[in-house]
C-alpha positions in Angstrom: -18.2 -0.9 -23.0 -16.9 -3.0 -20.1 -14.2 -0.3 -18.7 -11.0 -1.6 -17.0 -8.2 1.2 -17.6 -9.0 3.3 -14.1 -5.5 3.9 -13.7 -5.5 5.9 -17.1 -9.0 7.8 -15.9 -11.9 7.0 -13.7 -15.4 7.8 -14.8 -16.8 11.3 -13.3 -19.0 10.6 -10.2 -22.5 11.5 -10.9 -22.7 13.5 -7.7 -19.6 15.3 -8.8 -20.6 15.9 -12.1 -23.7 17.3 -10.6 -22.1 19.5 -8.6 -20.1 20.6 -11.3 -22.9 21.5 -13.5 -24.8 23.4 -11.1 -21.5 25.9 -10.2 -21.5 26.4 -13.8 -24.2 28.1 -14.3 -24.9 29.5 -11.5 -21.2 30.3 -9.8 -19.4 31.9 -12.6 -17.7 35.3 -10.7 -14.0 35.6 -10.0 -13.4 34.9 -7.0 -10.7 37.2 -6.7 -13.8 39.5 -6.8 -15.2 41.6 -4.0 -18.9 41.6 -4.9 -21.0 38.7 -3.6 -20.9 36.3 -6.6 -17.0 36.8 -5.9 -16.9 36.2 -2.2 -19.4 33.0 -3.0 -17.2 31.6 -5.7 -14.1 31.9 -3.3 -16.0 30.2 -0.7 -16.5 27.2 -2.7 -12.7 26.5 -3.4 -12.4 27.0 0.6 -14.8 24.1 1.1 -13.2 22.4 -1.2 -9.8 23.2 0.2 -11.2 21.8 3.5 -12.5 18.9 2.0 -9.6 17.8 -0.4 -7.4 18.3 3.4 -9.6 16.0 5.7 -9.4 13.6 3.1 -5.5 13.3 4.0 -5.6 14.6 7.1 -3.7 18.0 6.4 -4.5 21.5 7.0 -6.4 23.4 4.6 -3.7 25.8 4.3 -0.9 23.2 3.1 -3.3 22.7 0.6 -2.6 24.2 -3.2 -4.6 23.6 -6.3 -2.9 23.2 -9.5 -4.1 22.3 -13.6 -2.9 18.3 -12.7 -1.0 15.7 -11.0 1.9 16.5 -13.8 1.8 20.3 -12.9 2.0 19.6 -9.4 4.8 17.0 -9.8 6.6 19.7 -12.0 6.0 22.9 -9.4 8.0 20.5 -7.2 11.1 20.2 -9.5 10.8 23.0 -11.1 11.2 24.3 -7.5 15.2 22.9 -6.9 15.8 25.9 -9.5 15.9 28.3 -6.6 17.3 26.0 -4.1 20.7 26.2 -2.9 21.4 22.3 -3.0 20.5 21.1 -6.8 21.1 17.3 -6.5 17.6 14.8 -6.6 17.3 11.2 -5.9 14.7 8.9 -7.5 13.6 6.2 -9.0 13.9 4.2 -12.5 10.2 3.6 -12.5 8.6 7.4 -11.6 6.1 9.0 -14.2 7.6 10.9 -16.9 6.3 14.2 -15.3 8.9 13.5 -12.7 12.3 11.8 -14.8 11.7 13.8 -18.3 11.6 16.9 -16.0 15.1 16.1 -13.9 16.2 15.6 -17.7 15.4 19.4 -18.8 16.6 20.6 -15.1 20.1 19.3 -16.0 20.5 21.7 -18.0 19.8 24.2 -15.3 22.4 22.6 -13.0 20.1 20.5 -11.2 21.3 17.1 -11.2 19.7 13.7 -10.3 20.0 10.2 -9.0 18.0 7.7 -10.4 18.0 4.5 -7.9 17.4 1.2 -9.4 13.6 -1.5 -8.4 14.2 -5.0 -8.2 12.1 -7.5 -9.8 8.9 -6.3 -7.7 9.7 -3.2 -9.2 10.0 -2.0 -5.0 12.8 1.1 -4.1 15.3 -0.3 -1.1 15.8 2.7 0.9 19.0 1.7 1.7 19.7 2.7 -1.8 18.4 6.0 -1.0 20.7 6.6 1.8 23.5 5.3 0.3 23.1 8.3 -3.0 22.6 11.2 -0.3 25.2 13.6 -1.3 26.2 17.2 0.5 24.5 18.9 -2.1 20.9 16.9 -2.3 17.8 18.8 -2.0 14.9 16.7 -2.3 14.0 13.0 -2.8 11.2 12.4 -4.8 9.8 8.6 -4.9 6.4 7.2 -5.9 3.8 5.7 -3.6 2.5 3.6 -5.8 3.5 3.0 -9.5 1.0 3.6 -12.1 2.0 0.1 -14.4 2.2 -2.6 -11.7 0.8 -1.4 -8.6 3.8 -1.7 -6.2 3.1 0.0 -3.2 6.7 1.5 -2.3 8.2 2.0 1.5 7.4 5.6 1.8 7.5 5.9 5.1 10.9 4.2 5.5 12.5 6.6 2.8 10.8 10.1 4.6 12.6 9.0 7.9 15.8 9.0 6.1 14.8 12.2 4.0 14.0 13.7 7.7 17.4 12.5 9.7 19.5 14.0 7.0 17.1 17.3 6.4 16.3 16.5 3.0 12.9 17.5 1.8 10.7 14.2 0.3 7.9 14.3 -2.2 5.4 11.6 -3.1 3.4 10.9 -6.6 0.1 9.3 -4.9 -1.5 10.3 -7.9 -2.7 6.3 -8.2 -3.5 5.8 -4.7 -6.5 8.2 -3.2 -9.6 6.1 -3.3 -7.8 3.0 -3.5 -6.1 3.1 0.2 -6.1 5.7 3.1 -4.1 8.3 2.4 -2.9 10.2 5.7 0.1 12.6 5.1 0.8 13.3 8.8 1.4 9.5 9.3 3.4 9.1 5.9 5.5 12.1 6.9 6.0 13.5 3.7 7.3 17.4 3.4 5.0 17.4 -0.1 3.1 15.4 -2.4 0.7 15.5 -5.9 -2.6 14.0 -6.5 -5.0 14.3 -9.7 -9.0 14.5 -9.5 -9.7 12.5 -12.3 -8.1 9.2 -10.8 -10.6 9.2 -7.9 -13.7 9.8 -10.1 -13.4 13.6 -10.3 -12.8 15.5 -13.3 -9.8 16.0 -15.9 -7.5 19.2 -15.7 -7.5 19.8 -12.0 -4.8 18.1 -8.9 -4.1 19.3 -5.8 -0.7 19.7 -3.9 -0.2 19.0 0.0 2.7 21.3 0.7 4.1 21.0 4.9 3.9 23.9 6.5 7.0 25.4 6.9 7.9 23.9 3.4 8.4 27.4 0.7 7.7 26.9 -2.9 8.6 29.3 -5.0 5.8 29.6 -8.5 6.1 28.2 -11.5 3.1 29.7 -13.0 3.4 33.8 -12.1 0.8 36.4 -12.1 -1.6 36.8 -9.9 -1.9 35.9 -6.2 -4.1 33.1 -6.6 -3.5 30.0 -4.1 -1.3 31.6 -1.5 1.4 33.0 -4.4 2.4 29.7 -5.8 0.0 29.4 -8.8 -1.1 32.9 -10.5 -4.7 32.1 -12.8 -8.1 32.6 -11.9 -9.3 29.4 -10.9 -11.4 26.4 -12.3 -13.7 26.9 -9.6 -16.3 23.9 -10.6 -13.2 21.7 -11.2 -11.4 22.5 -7.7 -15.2 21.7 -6.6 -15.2 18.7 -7.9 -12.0 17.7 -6.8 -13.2 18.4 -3.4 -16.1 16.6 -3.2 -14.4 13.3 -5.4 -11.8 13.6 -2.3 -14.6 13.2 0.1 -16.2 10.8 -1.2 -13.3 8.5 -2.4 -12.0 8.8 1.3 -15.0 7.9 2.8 -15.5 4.4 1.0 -11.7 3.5 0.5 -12.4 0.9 2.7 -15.3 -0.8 1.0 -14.0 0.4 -2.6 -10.5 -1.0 -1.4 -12.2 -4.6 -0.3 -14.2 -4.6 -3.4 -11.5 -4.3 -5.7 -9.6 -6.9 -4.3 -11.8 -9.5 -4.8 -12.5 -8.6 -8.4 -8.5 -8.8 -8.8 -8.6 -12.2 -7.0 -11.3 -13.3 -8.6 -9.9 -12.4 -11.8 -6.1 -14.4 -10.9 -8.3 -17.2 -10.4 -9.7 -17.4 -13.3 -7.3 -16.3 -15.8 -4.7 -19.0 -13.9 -7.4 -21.5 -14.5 -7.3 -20.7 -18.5 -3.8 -20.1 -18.9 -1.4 -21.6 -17.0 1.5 -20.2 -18.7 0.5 -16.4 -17.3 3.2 -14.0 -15.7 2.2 -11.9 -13.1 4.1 -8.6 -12.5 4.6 -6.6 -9.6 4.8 -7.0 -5.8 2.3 -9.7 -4.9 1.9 -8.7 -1.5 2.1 -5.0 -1.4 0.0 -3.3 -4.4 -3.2 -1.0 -5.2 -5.8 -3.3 -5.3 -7.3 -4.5 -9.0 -4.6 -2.8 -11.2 -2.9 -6.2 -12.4 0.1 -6.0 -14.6 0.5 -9.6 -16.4 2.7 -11.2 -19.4 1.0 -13.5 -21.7 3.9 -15.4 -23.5 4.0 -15.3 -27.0 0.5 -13.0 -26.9 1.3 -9.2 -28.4 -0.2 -6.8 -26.4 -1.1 -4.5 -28.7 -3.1 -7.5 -30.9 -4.7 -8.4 -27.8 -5.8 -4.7 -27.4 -7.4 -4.6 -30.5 -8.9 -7.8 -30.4 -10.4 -6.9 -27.2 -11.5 -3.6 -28.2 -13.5 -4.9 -30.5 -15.0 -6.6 -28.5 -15.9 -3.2 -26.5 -13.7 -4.2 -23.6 -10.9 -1.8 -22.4 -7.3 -2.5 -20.6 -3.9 -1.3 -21.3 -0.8 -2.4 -22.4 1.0 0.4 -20.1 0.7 3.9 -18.8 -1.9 6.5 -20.6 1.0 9.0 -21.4 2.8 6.5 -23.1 -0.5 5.3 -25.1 0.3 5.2 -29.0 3.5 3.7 -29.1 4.6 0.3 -29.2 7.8 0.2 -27.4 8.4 -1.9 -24.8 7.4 -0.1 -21.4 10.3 1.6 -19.2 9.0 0.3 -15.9 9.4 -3.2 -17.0 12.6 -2.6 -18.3 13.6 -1.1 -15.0 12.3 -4.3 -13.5 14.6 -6.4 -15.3 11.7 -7.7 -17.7 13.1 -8.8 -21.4 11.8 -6.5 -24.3 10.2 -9.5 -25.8 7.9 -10.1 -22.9 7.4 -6.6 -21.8 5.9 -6.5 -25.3 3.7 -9.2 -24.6 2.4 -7.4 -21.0 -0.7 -5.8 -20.4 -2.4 -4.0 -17.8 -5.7 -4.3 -16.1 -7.2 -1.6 -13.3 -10.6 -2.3 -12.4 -13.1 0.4 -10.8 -15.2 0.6 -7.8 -18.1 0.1 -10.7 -17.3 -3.3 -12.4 -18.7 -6.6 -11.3 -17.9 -10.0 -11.2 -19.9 -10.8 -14.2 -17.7 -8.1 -16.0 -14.7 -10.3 -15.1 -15.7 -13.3 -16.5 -16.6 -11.6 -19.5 -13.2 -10.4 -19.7 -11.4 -13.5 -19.3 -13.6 -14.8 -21.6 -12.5 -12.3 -24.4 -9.4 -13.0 -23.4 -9.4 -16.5 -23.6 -10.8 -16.2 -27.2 -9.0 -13.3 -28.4 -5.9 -15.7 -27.7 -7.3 -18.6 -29.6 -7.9 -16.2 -32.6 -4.7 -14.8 -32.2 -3.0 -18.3 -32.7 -4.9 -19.2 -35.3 -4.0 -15.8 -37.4 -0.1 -16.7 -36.9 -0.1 -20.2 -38.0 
């Protein structure tokens, strides 16, 4: 199958996966146990602690490992609970683990701004500063959205967060591995990342958490990961994680430049073919290879099928959305008409496809279009 839906998952490394498999078997104590097999379980979620934190250039100690990206999104939110000021401001194109949670928490008194994208689908932090009330706690906005790429001002919006003492969260869940991530520069109080988007494994994220910032648990028991998240933990996962992080932070640079030249290489062709083809999203300021494009008059979800056939895969929108066929709320919040929102797809390539791959998919492309036309005359 030629895979380009990395933003949905990444394939395990094989290193990682190696690692994983060795831990186990062989690493199975607690490591909230005393004995040795404890004490060496517990020191392989350190390393991995230490790794996961040069890869963002944190401490290991503002480092908290969670089930996810949407459990560490929601121990943020689920946080304002205990707060004294309850107001959030976001975005209208954050994941669902971030705007269907401020939609439960109103019913807990927390209440929220949602600030609007323009056509790039890019915050204006002006709009941020103009929605900060007496009463808001935190501002939580995207690096990076997970549909079209666009790469939002973070560091803009934390210096406002900053000079009016509001704590800021990130989602970079879509960004390690695909550019440098460095916390201390982005100046970001907290923000969530999932292993399995930089080719480590499902069911584990991390959370960078400032010193200085509390967090009060959403998941209570025991007095695993410095009292914010009780369970014994997924110690090959958190391994994995680690060593994903290392890895993904070490090549961002070449994965980053490679990437980019499959996306321009695939623009070039797929102009070439189709003049008619929308691009969406910020041009200038995205991840590199996720490509977010309307094909008039194409259905996405035809084209998906046609393709799969074919053994190729792309999306038509996020993974948590996956199974329904209304038109996506990122492209709505981007001013996009339900008609061609319904004819949009997107593309994420990996660090692992080719050029050849590329062709092949603007081939199928190009074909599963021609078939397309032909079925609806």
């Amino acid at each position: 199958m030629l895979y380009f839906d990395h933003s949905a998952t990444t394939p395990i490394d094989q290193t990682v996966q190696s690692l994983m498999s060795e831990l186990n078997q062989n690493m199975f104590g607690n490591p909230s146990s005393i004995y040795d097999l404890g004490r060496k379980a517990k020191h392989v979620i350190e390393k991995a602690r230490r790794q996961f934190a040069d890869s963002i250039n944190c401490e290991p100690k503002e480092v908290i490992f969670t089930g996810g990206g949407s459990e560490a999104n929601n121990t943020i939110l689920w946080n304002l609970v205990h707060q004294k000021k309850k107001h959030v401001i976001t975005s209208s194109i954050e994941h669902p683990a971030v705007l269907l949670v401020l939609k439960e928490l109103e019913k807990l008194g927390v209440k929220h701004t949602i600030v609007s994208v323009d056509k790039n689908g890019c915050v204006n932090p002006d709009d941020i500063k103009n929605n900060i009330t007496s009463d808001t706690g935190l501002i939580t906005i995207m690096m990076a959205n997970n549909e079209v790429g666009t790469i939002e001002p973070i560091t803009d919006i934390a210096d406002i967060a900053k000079e009016h003492d509001i704590l800021f969260h990130s989602d970079a869940i879509q960004v390690l591995g695909k550019l440098p991530v460095d916390v201390k520069k982005l100046n970001v109080d907290m923000m969530s990342f999932s292993a399995h988007k930089f080719y480590g494994p499902k069911g584990v994220g991390a959370l960078f958490i400032n010193s200085g910032v509390t967090i009060k648990p959403m998941i209570i028991g025991g007095s695993q990961e410095k009292n914010v998240r009780a369970g014994t933990e997924n110690v090959s996962g958190i391994a994995g994680l680690g060593l994903a992080a290392e890895i993904a932070s070490k090549s961002v640079n070449e994965d980053s430049s490679h990437l980019l030249e499959l996306e321009n290489h695939f623009r070039n062709r797929i102009n070439e073919q189709n003049h008619d083809i929308i691009f969406n999203g910020f041009a200038k300021k995205h991840l590199p290879g996720l490509i977010n494009l309307t094909i008039p008059n194409i259905s996405s979800d035809l084209l998906l099928i046609h393709l799969d056939k074919e053994g190729i895969a792309i999306s038509n929108g996020s993974a948590c959305s996956s199974g329904t066929i209304s038109p996506s709320p990122v492209l709505q919040a981007m001013g996009i008409s339900d008609k061609k929102n319904l004819e949009s797809i997107r593309i994420s390539a990996g660090k692992h496809n080719t050029i050849n791959e590329v062709n092949k998919l603007v081939d199928s492309i190009g074909s599963s279009i021609i078939t397309i036309h032909k079925n609806s005359s």
